[in-house]
Structures are given as structure tokens and as C-alpha cells.
C-alpha angles and dihedrals in degrees: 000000000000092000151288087352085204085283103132095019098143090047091045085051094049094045102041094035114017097038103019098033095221129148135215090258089060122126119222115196085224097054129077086212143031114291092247091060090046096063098045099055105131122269109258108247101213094191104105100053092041089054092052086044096049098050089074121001128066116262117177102178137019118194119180093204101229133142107351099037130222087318092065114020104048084057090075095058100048127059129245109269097055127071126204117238117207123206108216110222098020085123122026102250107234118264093248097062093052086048088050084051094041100043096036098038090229111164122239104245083060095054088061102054097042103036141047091226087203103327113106094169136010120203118208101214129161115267089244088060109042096091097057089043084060093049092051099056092036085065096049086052098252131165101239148159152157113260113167147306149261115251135175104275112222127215114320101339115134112266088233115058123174113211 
């Protein structure tokens, strides 16, 4: 993502100005802007390169990550009976969403389930096609990355586990 995406934006408010009693014009060591310009940079529009992606590769799911994170949104693309396990740490989280948690004390397991932290879109694709996938969006100068995998989910586990 390129961003917050506005998903969060009433928590984001509450934590930099209410809490924090920042302004838009405020520097953050870990930003290369003003905090004001931080959280307006554009949404990403993936269509384009979905579109590219979707003329000739398998693609079984398609999840735009907004309110509700990971945790929330890549559910409605799997069934039941799968759950979606996460690698922590398979892409670097952009500096803005550590400074959210940081600044905000939000625990991790929350910023899950209300930010992209730095995935705007996941694609469901099969295992035998992932690489090419990869190549594909490498080429058209795309941020990706691997980031885990669908598995069978057993008896009353979550279908989203970070590991």
C-alpha cells in the first residue's frame, strides 16, 4: 500500500491530534514528510495491473485490504474450511503504521485487524503459480511479496494466524 489508505482514520485522528497533539505540519524522525502529508498520499488503484494479471494467470482470490485489515477482509475470499496463515515479517511494515502502534499503544493483534500495515491488496493464487505471479508484477514495477499461504483450517482455530 501506499499507506493508510483512510482505513483507521478516526483512530489515527484520536491518537496524532487528540492524544498526541500533533498537526498536519508535524515532523516525525521516521518520515521523509510532515505527518499531514503522510496520511493523504493517494490510495493505490490496483486495476491496471489486475487486469494485466487476470487475462492469463490463475488467480483464485482478490482482497483490497481496508477496514478491518488482513484479519477481516482475506475471510471472504477463502472457504470455510481454510484458514489463511500470515508470515510476520515476509514485507517491512511502513514506518507510519509502527509509529500509529507506538504512538497510540495499540496492540498488535488490533493493528491487524484495523490497518493494512503496508498491504493494499492480496492475491489467492495456486502454489504452482505464485512464482510467475511474482515475476509478473516485478516487471510492471510493483511492490510484492509472499506473504503466506492458505492451509486446511482444523477444528475451531481462526481462519487468520500470524506466525
Amino acid at each position: 500500500s501506499s499507506g493508510v489508505h483512510s482505513n483507521g482514520f478516526s483512530l489515527v485522528r484520536k491518537i496524532f491530534f487528540d492524544k498526541c497533539g500533533y498537526d498536519v505540519n508535524t515532523r516525525m524522525a521516521d518520515l521523509d514528510t510532515t505527518l499531514g502529508e503522510e496520511l493523504l498520499k493517494p490510495t493505490i488503484i490496483y486495476v491496471s495491473t489486475i487486469l494485466s494479471l487476470l487475462r492469463d494467470l490463475p488467480i483464485h482470490g482478490l482482497v483490497h485490504i481496508t477496514g478491518g485489515g488482513i484479519d477481516e477482509n482475506i475471510i471472504r475470499v477463502i472457504p470455510q474450511t481454510c484458514k489463511a496463515v500470515i508470515h510476520k515479517g515476509s514485507w517491512q511494515i511502513p514506518p507510519i503504521f509502527n509509529i500509529i502502534q507506538r504512538e497510540g499503544n495499540v496492540p498488535e493483534h488490533d493493528m491487524h485487524r484495523t490497518f493494512n500495515n503496508g498491504i493494499g491488496m492480496v492475491m489467492v493464487v495456486p502454489e504452482k503459480s505464485a512464482q510467475e505471479v511474482m515475476d509478473r508484477l516485478v516487471a510492471m514495477e510493483e511492490k510484492a511479496y509472499f506473504i503466506g499461504e492458505i492451509l486446511e483450517r482444523h477444528n475451531n482455530e481462526t481462519q487468520t494466524q500470524y506466525v
